[in-house]
N, C-alpha and C positions, 0 to 999 in steps of 0.2 A: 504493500500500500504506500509506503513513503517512497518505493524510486517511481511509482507516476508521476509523467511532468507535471508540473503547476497546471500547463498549457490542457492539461485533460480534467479538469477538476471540476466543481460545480463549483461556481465562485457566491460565497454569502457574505456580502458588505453588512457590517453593524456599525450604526449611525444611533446618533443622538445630540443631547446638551452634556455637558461634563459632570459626570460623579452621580450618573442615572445607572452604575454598575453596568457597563458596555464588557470591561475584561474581566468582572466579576461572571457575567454571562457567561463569555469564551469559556472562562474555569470550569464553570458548570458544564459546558453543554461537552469538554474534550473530559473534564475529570481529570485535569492537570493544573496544574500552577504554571500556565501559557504564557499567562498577561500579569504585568507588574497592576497589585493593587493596592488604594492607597484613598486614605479618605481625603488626603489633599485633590483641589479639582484641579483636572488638566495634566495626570499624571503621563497619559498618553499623550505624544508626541508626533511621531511620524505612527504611518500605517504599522502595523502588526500581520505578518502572513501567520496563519496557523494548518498544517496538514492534518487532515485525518478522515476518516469513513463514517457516513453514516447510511448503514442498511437500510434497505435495499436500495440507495442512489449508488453508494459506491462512493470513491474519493473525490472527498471535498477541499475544501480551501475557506478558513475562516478570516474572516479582515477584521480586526480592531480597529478603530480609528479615532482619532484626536477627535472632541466636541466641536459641533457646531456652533458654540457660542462661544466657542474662543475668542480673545480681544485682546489688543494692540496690534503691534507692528507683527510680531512673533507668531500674536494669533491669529491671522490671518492668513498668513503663511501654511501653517497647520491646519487650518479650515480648508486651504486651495490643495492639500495635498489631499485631503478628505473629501472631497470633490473629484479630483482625480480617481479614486477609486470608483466610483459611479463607471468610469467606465469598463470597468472590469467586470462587474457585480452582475451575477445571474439573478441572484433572491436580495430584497432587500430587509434589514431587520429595522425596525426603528424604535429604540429602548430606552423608553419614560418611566419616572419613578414614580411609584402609583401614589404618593402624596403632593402630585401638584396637574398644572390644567395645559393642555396642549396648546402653544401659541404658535405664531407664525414662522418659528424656526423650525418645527414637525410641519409645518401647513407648505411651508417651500418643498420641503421632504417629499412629502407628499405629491407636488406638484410635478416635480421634477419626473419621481417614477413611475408617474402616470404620463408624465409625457414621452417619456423612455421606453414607456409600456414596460415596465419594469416590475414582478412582483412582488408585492411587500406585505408587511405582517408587523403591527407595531406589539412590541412585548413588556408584557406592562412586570415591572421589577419592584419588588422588594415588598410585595403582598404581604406578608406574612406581619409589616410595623404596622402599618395603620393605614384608615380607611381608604377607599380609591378612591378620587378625585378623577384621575385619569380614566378608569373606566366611562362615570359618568362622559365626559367629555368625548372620547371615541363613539360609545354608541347614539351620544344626538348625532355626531355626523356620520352614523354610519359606515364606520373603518372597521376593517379584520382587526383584529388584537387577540393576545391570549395572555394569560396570570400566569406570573414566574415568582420562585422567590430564589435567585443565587445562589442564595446563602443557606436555603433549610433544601434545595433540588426542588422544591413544589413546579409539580407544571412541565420543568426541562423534558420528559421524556414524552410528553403531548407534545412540547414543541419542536421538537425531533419529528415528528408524524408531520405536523404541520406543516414547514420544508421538505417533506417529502412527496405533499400534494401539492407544492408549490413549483417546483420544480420545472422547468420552463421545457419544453422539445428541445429547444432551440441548443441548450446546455450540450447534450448527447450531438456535436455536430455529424454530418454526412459522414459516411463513412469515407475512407481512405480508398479502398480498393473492392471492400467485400462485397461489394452490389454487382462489381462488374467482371469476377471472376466465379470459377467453380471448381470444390475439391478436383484435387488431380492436375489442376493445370498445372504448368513448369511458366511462373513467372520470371523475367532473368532481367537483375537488378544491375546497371552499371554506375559504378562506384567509382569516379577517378582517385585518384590520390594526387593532392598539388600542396605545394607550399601553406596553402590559407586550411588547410586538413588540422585537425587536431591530432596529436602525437598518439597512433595507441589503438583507436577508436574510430567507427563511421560516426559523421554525425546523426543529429536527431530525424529528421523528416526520415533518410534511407532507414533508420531501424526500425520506424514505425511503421513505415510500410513494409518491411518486411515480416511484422510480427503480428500484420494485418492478415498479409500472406499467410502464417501460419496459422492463426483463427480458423481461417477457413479452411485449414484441411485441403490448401495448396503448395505445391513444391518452389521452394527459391532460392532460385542461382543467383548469387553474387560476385562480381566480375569488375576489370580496370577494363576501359577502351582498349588498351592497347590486348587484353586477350580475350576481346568480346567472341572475335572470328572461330579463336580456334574453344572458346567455349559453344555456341550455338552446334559445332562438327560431333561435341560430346555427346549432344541430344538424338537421343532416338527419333524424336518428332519435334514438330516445330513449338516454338513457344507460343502460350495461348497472347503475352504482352511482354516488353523490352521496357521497362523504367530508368529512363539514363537522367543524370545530370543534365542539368538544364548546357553548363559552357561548352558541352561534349557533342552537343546537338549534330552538329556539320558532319561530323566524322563519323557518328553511330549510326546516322541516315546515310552515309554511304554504305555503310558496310550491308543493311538489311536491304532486302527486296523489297519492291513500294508499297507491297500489301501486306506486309506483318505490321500488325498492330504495336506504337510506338505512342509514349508518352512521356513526360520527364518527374521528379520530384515536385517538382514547381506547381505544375499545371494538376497536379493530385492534392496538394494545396491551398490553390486558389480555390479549389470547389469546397474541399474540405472545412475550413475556417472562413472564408471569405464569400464572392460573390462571381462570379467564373463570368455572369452574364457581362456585368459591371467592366471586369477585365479587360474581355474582350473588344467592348465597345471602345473602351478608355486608350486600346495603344494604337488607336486612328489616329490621336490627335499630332503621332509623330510627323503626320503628313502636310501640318496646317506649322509645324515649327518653324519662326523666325530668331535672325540673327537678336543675341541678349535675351532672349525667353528665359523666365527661369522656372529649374524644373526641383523639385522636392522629391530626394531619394529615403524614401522612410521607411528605417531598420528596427526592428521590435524588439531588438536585445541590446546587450553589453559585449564584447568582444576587442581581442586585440590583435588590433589594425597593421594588417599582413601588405606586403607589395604589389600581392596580385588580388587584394580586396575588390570583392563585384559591384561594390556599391561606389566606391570612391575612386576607383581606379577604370575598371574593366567596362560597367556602362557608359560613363563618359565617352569613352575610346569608340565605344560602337555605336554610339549616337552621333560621334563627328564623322566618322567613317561613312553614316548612313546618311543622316542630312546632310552633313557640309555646312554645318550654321554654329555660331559660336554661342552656346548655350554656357546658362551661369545655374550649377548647381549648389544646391544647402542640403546636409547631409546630417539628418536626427538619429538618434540611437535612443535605446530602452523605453522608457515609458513619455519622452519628450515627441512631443508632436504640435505643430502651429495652431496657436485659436486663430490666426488668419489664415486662410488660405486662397484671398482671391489675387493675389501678387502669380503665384504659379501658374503655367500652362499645362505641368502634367505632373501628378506625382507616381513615382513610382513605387510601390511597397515591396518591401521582401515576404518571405511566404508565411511568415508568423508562423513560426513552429513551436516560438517560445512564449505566444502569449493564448489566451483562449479565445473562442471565438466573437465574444461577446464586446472586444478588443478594436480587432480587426473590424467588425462591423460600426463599430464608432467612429472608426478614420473613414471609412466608406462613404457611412451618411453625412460625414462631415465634407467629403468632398464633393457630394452629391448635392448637396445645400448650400453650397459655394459657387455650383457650375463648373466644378473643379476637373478634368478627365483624370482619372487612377487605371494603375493594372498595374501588373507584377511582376516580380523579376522574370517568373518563366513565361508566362505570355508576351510579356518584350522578346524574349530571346527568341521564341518563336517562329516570333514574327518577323522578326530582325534575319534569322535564317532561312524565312519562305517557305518552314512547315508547322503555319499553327494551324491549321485546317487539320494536317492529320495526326498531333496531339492532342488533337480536343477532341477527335473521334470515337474515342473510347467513353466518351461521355455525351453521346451526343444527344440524348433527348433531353429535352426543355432547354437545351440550347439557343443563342438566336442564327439568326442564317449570317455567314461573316462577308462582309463584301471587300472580297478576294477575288 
């Protein structure tokens, strides 16, 4: 349960005022000493990640976070980074201490995740001292809540149920590969190995789909470019799909026949976590590029920044190569992404493997509501190479039609 990525987790953001027992919660609901408690307010600072399972979702991801009603300079600060987690957040909790009355800083809350379509469940804390006020208040207006007490467990194991009828589709994203394989097939995964590699190890996107592969009771070969040829001569029969590296593209499509089915990490991705329609629409706009456009390379992790980096190096390269137009880019990492984004003519996102999906679709609709075009690093490449029509084939219902 603990090496599940983050990136696979059902994320539950807990929100409130300060010292309404938010990591008294956490304690409760993990049965650990998680979260620092302290009757001082505002003991919480930055976010709090917590891992761990609750049956039958499976592994979660708990957020603690700094008050709402944080104040000065400091606390502000702290509120914006409390805010930030919104974007992460599958369930929301919002936890009021049942000795006072809901005002406009739960009524934003509130606001906010219904504009997010976001589900919530306010938890009323600390029952067990004295009378609810907060009750009252929730039911004139009609909001979910449920009665917790921290500190005596009252309630914690109803609100365990609770989150697990809350629980969004959307959390459980697309599969990776298992819709569009069947036991028995011989999937054959290519794996370069280059400098920007981690010493040791595939990275993340290749193990998952290859463990996707094993779910399903299908065989997977894993393979460098350089011995794809004389891997494919091992097989008995042909592969039912080829998943190569998106930079490998050129070289992989030489080597296979035009009608074996061919896809990259990338483009199992974009569907996966993201919006594959969205994508695809989004890497037209390399066609409308003029000289000084600037474009937004947005990376979902933390990493160190290798010579042959994709983002900072290697796109660049293949965007001057293809327009001929002197493009100025800005390059975010981890959890940094623009509240503006109408200065850009295209961003490009990498495949978020390290965030969940509820992440990626925040930068989406963000550039969607901008007029912003997005796609990915593998549908760039794609397209850039002249086959993303038959990487996207493998997916292709509810696809749009690509005008190619």
């Amino acid at each position: 349960m603990y090496k599940t990525p983050a990136s696979n987790r059902l994320h539950i953001g807990i929100f409130g005022k300060r010292n309404t027992g938010k990591s008294s919660l956490i304690n409760a609901i993990t049965a650990q000493d998680t979260a620092i408690v302290s009757a001082v307010a505002g003991t919480t600072t930055d976010p709090v990640y917590k891992p761990m399972e609750i049956l039958p979702i499976g592994p979660c991801m708990l957020i603690d976070t700094a008050g709402i009603d944080d104040a000065g300079l400091l606390g502000d600060e702290r509120v914006k980074r409390t805010l930030v987690v919104l974007r992460k957040t599958d369930i929301g909790l919002i936890v009021v201490s049942c000795d006072t009355k809901i005002d406009n800083f739960e009524e934003e809350l509130v606001n906010t995740f219904r504009n997010k379509k976001l589900p919530f469940l306010f938890v009323v804390n600390k029952c067990d001292l004295s009378a609810c006020l907060a009750q009252k208040c929730l039911e004139e207006n009609k909001l979910p809540y449920i009665l917790v007490s921290a500190k005596t467990n009252q309630g914690i194991d109803e609100l365990k149920q609770k989150i697990m009828a809350l629980a969004p589709g959307h959390w459980s994203p697309i599969p990776l590969v298992g819709d569009i394989i069947k036991p028995k097939d011989v999937i054959v995964l290519v794996c370069p190995i280059d400098s920007a590699m981690p010493q040791g190890r595939l990275i993340l996107p290749q193990v998952q789909v290859m463990r996707d592969c094993l779910d399903n009771n299908a065989v997977a070969m894993v393979t460098k470019e350089t011995e794809l040829l004389d891997s494919l001569k091992a097989l008995k029969a042909r592969p039912r799909l080829v998943i190569t590296d998106s930079q490998v593209f050129e070289s992989v499509r030489d080597m296979l026949p035009s009608d074996m089915p061919l896809t990259s990490f990338s483009t199992v991705f974009a569907r996966h976590k993201g919006d594959l329609n969205v994508y695809i629409k989004g890497v037209y706009a390399l066609e409308s590029l003029k000289d000084g456009d600037e474009i937004l390379v947005a990376e979902a992790c933390t990493h160190h920044v290798q010579p042959e980096d994709i983002g900072r190096t290697k796109i660049p390269t293949w965007l001057l190569d293809y327009t001929k137009k002197d493009l100025h880019y800005e390059v975010t990492a981890g959890g940094d992404f623009p509240e503006e984004l109408g200065r850009y003519k295209l961003i490009i996102s990498c495949g978020g493997c390290m965030v969940n999906r509820r992440e990626v679709m925040h930068r989406i609709e963000k550039a969607k509501a901008a007029g912003v075009p997005i796609t990915n690093y593998g549908i760039l490449m794609a397209y850039l190479s002249g086959i993303l029509e038959r990487v996207i084939a493998p997916f292709k219902d509810g696809l749009v039609e690509l005008d190619i």
